[in-house]
C-alpha positions as CSV (number, residue, x, y, z in Angstrom):
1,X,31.3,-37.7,-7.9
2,X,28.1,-37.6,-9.9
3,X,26.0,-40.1,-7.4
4,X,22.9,-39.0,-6.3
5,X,22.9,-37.3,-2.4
6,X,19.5,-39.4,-0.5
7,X,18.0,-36.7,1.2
8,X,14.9,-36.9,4.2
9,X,11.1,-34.9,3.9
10,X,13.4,-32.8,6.7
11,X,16.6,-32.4,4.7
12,X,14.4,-31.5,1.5
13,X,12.5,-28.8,3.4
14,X,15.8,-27.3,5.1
15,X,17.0,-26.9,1.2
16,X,13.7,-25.3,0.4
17,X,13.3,-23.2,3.2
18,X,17.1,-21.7,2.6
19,X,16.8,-21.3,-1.2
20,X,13.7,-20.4,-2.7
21,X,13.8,-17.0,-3.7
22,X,10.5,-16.1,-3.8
23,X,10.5,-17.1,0.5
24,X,13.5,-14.9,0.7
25,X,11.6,-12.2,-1.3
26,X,9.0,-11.9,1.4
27,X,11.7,-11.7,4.2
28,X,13.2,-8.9,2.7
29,X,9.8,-7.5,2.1
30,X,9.4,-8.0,5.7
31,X,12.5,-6.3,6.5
32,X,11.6,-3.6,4.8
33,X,8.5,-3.0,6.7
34,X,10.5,-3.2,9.7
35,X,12.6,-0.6,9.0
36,X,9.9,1.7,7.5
37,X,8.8,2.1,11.5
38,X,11.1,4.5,11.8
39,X,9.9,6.8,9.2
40,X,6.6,7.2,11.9
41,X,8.9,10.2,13.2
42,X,9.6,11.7,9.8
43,X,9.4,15.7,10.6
44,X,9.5,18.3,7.7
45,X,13.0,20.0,6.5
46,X,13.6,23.0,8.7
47,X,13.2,26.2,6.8
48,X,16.3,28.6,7.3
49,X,16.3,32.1,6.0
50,X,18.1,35.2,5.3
51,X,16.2,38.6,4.8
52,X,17.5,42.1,4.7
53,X,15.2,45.2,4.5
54,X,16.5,48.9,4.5
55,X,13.4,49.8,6.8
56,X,14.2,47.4,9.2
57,X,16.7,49.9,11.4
58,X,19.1,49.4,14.6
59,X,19.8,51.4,17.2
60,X,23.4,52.2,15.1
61,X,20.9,54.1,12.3
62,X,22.0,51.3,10.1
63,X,19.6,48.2,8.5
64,X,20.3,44.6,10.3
65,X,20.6,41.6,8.0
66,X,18.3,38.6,10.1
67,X,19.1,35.0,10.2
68,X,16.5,32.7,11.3
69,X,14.8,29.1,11.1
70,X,11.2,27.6,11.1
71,X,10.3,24.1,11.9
72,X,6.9,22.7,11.1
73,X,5.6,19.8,13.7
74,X,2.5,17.6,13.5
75,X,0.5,17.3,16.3
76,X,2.4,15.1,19.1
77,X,-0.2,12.5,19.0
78,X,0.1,12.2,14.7
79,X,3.9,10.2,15.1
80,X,2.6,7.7,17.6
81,X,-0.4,7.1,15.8
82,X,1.8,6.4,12.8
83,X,4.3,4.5,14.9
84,X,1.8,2.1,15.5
85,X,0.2,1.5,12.1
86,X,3.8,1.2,11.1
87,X,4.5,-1.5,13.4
88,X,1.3,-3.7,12.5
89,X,2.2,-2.9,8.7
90,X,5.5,-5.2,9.7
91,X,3.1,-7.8,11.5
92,X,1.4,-7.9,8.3
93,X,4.6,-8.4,6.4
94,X,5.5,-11.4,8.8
95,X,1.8,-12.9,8.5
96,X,2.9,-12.9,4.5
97,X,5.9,-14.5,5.3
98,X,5.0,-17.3,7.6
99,X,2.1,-17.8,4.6
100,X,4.1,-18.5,1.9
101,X,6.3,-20.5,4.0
102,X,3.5,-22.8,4.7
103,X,2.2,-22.7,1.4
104,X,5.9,-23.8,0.4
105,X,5.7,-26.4,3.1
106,X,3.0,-27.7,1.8
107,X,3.8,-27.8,-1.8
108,X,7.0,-29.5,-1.4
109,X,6.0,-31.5,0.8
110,X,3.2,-33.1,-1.6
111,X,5.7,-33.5,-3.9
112,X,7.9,-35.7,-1.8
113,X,5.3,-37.7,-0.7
114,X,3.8,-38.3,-4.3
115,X,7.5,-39.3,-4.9
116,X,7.4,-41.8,-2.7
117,X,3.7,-42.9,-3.7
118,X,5.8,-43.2,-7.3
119,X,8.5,-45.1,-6.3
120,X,6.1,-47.9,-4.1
121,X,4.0,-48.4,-7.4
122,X,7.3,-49.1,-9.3
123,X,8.6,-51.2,-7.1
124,X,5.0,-53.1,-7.3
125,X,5.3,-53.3,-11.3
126,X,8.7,-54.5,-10.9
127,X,7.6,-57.6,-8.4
128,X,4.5,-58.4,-11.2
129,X,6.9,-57.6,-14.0
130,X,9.2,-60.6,-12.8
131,X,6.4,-62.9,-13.3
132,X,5.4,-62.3,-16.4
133,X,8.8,-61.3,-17.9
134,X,9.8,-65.3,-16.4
135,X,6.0,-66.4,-17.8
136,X,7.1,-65.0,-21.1
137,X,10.5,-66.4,-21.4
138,X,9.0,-70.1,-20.5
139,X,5.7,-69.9,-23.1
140,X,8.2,-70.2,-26.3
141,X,9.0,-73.7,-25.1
142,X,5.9,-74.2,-24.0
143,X,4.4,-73.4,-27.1
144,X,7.2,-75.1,-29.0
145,X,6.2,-78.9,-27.0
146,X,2.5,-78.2,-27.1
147,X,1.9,-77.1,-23.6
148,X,0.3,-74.5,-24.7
149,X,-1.8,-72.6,-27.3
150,X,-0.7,-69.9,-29.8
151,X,-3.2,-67.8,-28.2
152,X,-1.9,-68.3,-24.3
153,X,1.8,-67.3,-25.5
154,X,0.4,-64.0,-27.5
155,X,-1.3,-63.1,-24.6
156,X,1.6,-63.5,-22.3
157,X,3.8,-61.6,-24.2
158,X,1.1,-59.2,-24.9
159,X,0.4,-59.2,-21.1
160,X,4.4,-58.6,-20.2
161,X,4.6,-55.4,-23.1
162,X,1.6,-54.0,-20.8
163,X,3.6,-54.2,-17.9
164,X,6.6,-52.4,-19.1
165,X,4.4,-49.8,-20.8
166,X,2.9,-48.6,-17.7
167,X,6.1,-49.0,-15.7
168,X,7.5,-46.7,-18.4
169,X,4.7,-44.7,-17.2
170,X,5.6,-44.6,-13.7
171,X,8.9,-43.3,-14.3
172,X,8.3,-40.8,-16.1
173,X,5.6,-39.4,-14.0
174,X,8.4,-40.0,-11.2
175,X,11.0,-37.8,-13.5
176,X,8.2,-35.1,-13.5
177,X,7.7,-35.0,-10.1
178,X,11.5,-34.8,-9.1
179,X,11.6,-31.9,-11.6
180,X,8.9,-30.1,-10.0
181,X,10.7,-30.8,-6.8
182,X,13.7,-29.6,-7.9
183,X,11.8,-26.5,-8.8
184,X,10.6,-25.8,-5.3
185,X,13.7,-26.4,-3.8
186,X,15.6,-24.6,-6.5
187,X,18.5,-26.9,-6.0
188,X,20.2,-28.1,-9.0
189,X,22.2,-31.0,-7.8
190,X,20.8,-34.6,-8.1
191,X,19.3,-36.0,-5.2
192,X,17.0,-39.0,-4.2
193,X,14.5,-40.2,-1.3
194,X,14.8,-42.7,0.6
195,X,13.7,-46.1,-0.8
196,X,11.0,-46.8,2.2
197,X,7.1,-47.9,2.1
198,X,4.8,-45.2,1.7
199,X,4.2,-43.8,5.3
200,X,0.6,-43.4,6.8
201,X,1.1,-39.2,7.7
202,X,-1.1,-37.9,10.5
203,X,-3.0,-35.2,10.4
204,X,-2.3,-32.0,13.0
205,X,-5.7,-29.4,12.7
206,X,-4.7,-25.8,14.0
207,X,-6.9,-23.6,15.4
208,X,-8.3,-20.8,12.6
209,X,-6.4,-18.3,14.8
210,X,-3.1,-19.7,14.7
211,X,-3.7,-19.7,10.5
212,X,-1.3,-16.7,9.3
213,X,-3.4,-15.7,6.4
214,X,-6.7,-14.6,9.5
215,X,-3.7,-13.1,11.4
216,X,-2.5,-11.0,8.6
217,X,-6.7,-9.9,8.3
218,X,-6.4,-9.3,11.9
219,X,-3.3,-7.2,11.6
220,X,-4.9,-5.6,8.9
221,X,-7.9,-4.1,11.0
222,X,-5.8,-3.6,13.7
223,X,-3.4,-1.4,11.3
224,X,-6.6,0.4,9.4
225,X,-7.7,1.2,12.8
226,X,-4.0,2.9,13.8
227,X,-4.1,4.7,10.5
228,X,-8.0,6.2,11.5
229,X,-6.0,7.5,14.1
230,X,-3.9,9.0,12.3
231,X,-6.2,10.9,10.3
232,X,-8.4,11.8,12.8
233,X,-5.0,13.6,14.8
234,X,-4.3,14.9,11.8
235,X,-7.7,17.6,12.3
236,X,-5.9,19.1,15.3
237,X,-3.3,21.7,14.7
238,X,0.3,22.3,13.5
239,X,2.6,23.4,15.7
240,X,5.4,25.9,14.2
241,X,9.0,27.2,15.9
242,X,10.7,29.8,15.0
243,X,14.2,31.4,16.0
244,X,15.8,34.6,13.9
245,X,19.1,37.0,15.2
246,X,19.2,40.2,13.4
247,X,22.5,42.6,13.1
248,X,24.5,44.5,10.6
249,X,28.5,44.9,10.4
250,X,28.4,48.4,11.4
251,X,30.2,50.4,14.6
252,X,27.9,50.1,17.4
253,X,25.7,47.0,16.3
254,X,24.1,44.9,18.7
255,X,22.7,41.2,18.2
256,X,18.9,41.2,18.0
257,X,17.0,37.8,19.1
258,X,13.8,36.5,18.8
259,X,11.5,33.2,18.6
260,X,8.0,32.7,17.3
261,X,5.7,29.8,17.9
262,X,2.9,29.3,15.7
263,X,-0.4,26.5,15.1
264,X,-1.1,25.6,11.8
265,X,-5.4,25.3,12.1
266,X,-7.1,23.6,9.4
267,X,-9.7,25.9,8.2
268,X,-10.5,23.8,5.4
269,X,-10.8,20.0,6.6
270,X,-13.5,18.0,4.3
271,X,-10.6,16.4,2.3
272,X,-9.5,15.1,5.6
273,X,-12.7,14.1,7.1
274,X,-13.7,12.6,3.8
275,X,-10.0,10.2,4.5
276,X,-11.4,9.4,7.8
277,X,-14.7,8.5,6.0
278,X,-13.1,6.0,3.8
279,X,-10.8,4.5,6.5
280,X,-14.0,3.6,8.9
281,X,-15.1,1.6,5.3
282,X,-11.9,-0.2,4.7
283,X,-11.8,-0.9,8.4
284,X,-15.4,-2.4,7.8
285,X,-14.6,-4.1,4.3
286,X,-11.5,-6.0,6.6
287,X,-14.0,-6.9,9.1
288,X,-16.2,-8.7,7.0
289,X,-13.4,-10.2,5.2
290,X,-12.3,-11.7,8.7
291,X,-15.6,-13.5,9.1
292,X,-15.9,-14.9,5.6
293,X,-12.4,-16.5,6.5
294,X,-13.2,-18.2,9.2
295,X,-16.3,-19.4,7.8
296,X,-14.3,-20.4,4.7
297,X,-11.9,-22.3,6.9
298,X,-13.9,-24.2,9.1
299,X,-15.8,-25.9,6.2
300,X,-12.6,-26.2,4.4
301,X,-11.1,-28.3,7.6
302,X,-14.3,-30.0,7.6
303,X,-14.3,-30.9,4.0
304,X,-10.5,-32.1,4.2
305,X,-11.5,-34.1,7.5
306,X,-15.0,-35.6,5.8
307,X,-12.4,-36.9,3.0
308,X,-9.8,-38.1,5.2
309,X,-12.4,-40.5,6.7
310,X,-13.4,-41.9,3.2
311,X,-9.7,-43.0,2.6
312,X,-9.2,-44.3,6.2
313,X,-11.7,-47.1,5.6
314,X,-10.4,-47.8,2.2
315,X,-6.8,-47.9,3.9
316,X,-8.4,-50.5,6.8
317,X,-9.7,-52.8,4.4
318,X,-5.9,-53.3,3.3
319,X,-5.0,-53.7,6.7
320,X,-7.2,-55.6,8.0
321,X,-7.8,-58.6,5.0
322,X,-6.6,-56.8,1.2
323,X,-3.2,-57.2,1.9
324,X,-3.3,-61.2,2.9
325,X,-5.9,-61.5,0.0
326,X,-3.7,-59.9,-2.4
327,X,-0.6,-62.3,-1.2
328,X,-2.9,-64.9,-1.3
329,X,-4.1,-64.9,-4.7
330,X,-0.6,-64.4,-6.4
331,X,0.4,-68.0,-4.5
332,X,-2.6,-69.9,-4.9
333,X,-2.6,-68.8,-8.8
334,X,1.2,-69.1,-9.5
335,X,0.9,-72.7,-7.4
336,X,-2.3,-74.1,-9.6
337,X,-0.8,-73.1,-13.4
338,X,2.3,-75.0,-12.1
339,X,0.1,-77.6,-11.6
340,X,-2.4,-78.0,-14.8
341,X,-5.1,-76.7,-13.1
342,X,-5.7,-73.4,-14.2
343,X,-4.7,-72.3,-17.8
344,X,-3.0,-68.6,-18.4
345,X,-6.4,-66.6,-18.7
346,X,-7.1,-67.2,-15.2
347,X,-3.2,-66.8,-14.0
348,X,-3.9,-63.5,-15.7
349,X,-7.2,-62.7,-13.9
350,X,-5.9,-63.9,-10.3
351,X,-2.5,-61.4,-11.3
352,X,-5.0,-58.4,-12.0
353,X,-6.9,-58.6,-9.0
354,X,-4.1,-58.8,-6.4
355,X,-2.5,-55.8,-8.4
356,X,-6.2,-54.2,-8.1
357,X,-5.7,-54.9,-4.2
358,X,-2.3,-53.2,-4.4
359,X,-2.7,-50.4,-6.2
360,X,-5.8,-49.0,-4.5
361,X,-4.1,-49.9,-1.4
362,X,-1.2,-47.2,-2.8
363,X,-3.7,-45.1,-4.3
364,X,-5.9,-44.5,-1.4
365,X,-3.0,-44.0,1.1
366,X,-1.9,-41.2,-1.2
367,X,-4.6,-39.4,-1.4
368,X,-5.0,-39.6,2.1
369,X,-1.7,-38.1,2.8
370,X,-2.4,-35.5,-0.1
371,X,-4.6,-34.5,2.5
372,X,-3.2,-34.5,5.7
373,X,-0.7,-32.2,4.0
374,X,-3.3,-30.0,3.0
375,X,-4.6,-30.0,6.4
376,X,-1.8,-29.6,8.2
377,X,-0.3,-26.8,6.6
378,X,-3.6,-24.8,5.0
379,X,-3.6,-21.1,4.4
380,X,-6.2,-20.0,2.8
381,X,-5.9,-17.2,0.2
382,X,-6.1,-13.3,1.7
């Protein structure tokens, strides 16, 4: 069965959402982070060792072979530190991912409703298309008893090739789109929308501190701050274990214990300090970064919300008298060259100017829901 499968803005998004590999690739990337908070405990290898030295004698007059182990620690402090930047690394990693789902939200979403903008302006070619295409079909005899001039029936076939070209147009700015659709879906089978008017969308503003990309900027000072942290409890010293048993094979020979503990004290620390210099920059740098966002995305709302306004009136206008006018036109125009009193130049003119009425109508309603979808799911860039 090659036909078509109708799908919904929801359907189309559910597809999206379950097979767009660059989404998934930022949930694995997020996986990843989460099971990097683990590694916060990371300790080094323990050190095991055999020596044997003839000068080292037991109480049998005979040297002892000794066994023993060394384990290097941080400072307690160091692994929760890490722990912590760890964790807000993983935050970060889910701030990505809800971005580029929005981002993917919002892409495919403008595709599907630019579909459906597509579709409404064929369907408005195809009702004028019947009028000319019966216009042209009726001139020939016209012409043929004198009705009317050479001149009326060139320019109504001339006028009904028009039509067609720019319906040719239409679909192949409609093929385009599904394509790119199809892209951001990455799903291969053919599909369809449903044939409906072009919806009026409304427009949902989020606060700037639900947007993921500030959270991930929030997450980011938060994790720079963690990692400061870090490097600062990275000043204080190592801590060092040690266990050995000594003995030899001989008659007599006893087991001889022992343990050492150790601190590792950085004598030379301005490599260290100078990392705890450039982490109070970076935490700094993220700071400012955070304000400049905010700023950025308050006038951005504002810009989207200034424009939104523009297309509303142009949208009321249709509402409130364009659409009657436009109805209007095409029956008063169609009634008086039925009856003599207008000749096919002004049929022609009247025709234009309720298409005028139309098309604008379409027009301005898709550019207002080009931006309610911009709105509603903005992210600005990190």
């Amino acid at each position: 069965d090659t036909r078509a499968e109708e799908l919904s803005i929801n359907e189309v998004l559910e597809v999206a959402y379950r097979n767009n590999g660059e989404l998934e690739a930022y949930r694995l990337m997020a996986e990843e982070s989460n099971a990097l908070i683990r590694t916060a405990f990371s300790i080094d290898k323990t050190t095991l060792y055999y020596s044997y030295d003839e000068n080292n004698i037991a109480s049998n007059d005979y040297p002892i072979g000794v066994f023993g182990g060394v384990q290097r620690f941080d400072f307690p402090t160091v692994y929760f530190a890490q722990k912590k930047a760890n964790t807000l690394a993983y935050n970060m990693a889910l701030n990505q991912l809800e971005r580029k789902r929005r981002e993917l939200t919002r892409e495919v979403s403008k595709a599907y409703y630019t579909l459906a903008y597509l579709e409404n302006k064929q369907k408005l070619y195809e009702k004028v298309d019947s009028i000319y295409t019966r216009f042209s079909l009726a001139s020939e005899t016209s012409y043929e008893h004198g009705a009317i001039t050479y001149l009326e029936l060139l320019n109504a076939k001339s006028k009904h090739q028009e039509i067609l070209m720019i319906q040719n147009q239409v679909k192949y700015d409609t093929k385009v789109t599904y394509e790119r659709l199809s892209t951001l879906m990455q799903f291969d089978s053919l599909f369809t929308i449903p044939d409906e008017n072009l919806q009026k969308l409304m427009p949902e503003v989020d606060s700037v501190g639900a947007d993921p990309g500030l959270l991930y900027l929030q997450n980011a000072g938060l994790k720079q701050h963690a990692e400061l942290k870090v490097e600062k409890n990275l000043l204080l010293p190592e801590l060092t274990l040690g266990y050995f048993n000594g003995t030899n094979k001989y008659e007599g020979a006893e087991n001889y214990q022992g343990f050492e503990v150790g601190l590792g004290v950085p004598l030379f620390f301005s490599e260290q300090r100078a990392k705890v210099k450039a982490k109070q920059f970076a935490m700094e740098a993220t700071a400012n970064l955070q304000s400049s966002y905010i700023r950025n995305y308050k006038n951005r709302v504002s810009e989207l919300m200034n424009g939104l306004a523009k297309y509303q009136d142009a949208i009321l206008y249709y509402e409130q008298s364009g659409n009657e006018l436009a109805s209007e036109l095409i029956r008063s125009s169609l009634k008086s060259y039925a009856a003599g009193e207008i000749d096919f130049f002004r049929l022609a003119l009247s025709l234009d100017r309720a298409m005028e009425v139309e098309l604008a109508y379409l027009e301005n309603l898709n550019m207002y829901n080009q931006q309610v979808l911009e709105i509603n799911y903005m992210t600005l860039e990190n």
